[in-house]
N, C-alpha and C positions, 0 to 999 in steps of 0.2 A: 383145092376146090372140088377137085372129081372126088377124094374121100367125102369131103362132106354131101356133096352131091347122095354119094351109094349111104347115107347113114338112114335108116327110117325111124323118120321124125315124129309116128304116128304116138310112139311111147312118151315122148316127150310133150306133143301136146295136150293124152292126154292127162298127165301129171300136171300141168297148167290149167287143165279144167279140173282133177281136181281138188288143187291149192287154191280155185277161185272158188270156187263153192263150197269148201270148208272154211275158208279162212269169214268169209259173210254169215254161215249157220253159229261160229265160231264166236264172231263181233255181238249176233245177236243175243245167244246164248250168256255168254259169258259178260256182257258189260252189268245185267243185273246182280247176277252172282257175284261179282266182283264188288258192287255197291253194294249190298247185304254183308260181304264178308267187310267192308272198310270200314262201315258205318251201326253194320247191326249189333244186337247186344242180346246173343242168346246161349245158351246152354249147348256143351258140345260144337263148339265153331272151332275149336282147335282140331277136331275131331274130323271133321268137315273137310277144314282147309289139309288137313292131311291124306285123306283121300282121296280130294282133286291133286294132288302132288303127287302118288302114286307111279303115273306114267314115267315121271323121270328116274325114279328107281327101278322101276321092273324092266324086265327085259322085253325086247316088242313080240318075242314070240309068245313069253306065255302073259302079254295083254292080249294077244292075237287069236290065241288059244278059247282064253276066257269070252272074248268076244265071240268068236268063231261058236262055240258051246251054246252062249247066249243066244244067236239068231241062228242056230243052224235048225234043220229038218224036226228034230226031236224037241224040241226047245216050243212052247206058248207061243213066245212071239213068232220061230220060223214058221212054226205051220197056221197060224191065224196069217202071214203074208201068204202062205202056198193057197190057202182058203182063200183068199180075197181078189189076188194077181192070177193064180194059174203058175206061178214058177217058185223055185224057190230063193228065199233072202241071200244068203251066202251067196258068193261068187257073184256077184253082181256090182255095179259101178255103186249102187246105194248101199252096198254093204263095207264101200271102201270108202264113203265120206261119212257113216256110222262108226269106223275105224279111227279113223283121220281126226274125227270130233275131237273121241275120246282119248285119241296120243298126243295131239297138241292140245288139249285144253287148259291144263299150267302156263301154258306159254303165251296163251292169250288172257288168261284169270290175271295172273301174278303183275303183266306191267300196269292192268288196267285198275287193279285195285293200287298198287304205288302211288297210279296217280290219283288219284281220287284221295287219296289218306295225304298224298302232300299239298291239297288245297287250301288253303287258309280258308277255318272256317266260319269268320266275319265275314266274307263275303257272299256264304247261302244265305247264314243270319240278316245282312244286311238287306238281302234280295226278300226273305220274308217279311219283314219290317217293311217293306214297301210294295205288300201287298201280292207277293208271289206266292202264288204257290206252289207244296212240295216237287210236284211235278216241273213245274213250272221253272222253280228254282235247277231242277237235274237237267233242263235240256238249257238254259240259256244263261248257268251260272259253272252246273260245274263238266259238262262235259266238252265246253270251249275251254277252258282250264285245265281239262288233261286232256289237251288232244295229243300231244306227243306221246300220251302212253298207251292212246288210242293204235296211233300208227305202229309204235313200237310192236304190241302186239300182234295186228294185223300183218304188218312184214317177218315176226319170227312164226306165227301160227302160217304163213305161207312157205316159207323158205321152208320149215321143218315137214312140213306137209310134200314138200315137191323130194325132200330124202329119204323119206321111209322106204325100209324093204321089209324089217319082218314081221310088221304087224300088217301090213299087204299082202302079204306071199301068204300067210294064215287063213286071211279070211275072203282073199280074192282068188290066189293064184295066180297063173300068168295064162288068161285071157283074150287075145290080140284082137284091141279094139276097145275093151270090154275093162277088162282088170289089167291087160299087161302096162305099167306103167315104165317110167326110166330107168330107176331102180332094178328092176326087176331085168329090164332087157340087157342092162350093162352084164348084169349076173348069169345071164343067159350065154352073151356073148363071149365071156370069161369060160364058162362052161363048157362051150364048140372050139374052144383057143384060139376065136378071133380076136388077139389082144389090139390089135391095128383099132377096128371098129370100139374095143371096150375102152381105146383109151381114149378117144376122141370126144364118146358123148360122157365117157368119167371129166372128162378134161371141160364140157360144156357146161357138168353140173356145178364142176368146181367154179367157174367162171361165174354161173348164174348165184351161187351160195354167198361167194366175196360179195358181188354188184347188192345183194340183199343185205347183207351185215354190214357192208359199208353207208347205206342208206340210213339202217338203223342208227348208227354211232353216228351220223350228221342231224338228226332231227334230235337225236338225247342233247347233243351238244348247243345245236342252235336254240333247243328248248333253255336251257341251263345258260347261255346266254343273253336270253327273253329275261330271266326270272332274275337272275344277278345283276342287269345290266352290261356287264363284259363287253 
């Protein structure tokens, strides 16, 4: 209890802030894209979905890099922020759920388009034939109908969001307060060869990553139970 007591917690919550605010910029962003990619019929959608897939092949430095590059100082958009704010975009907590967006966004695309493509689609049709519309038909037909991929997402776009380090360390640094997240402090701690301290909040993230993947694999299941009867 005294070790946990001496651990500071400040990295840790804020890696909880911010997996909550990417994982919601995340749900909003990606549940369209996800319908467009399930649903839509256009030229180059292979093309598309192979870009947003991206992140899981590359490595998070040089997504980290390229991001970093994109919003830093020299860059249209850093200095229209430095013009606009007074500071500059890099290194800052918004440069780390701009990061965050872009390294889980597979992770929130891919369950949410599954679900939406394993909808039976008699039942948009049947919800239009009675007078719905399209709109109308996506909030009260089909996204009650994948809500388990809804959460799916939501829980892997958080968990993956609360482990990052080197697309973090690229485009935030370690910050205290600001950018240092868990990640980051574990690696720090590692660094000073306080292994005592690194292995405890390693030992927390481990704990919090299970409690998350296990959540996951209970709502695919109970879903999958919903849908078969089982």
């Amino acid at each position: 209890m005294e070790l946990l007591a001496s651990i500071n917690w400040t990295p840790f919550l804020l890696s909880l802030k911010l997996a909550s605010v990417t994982t919601v910029v995340l749900l909003l962003l990606a549940t369209p894209i996800a319908y467009l990619l399930a649903f839509g019929r256009f030229r180059g959608r292979t093309i598309v979905e192979a870009i947003l897939a991206l992140p899981i092949v590359l490595p998070p430095t040089v997504l980290g890099f390229f991001i970093l590059v994109a919003i830093g100082n020299l860059s249209p958009i850093g200095q229209l922020y430095n013009d606009l704010f007074g500071r500059p975009l890099a290194f800052t907590f918004l440069s780390l759920v701009i990061a965050s967006v872009l390294y889980s966004f597979p992770f929130a695309v891919q369950p949410i388009q599954n679900a939406f493509r394993s909808v039976n689609p008699r039942f948009v049709e049947a919800s239009r034939t009675l007078g719905c519309t399209r709109w109308q038909s996506f909030w009260r037909v089909l996204i009650p109908s994948s809500r388990a991929g809804l959460i799916t997402g939501a829980m892997l776009s958080f968990a993956h969001t609360v482990g990052e380090f080197g697309v973090v360390l690229m485009v935030g640094g370690s910050i205290p307060g600001e950018t240092k997240v868990a990640s980051i402090a574990i690696y720090e701690e590692v660094e000073k060869l306080n292994y005592v301290e690194a292995s405890v909040m390693a030992f927390v993230l481990l704990i919090f990553s299970f409690v998350i993947l296990s959540g996951v694999y209970y709502f695919n299941r109970k879903s999958s139970r919903t849908v078969f009867g089982w």
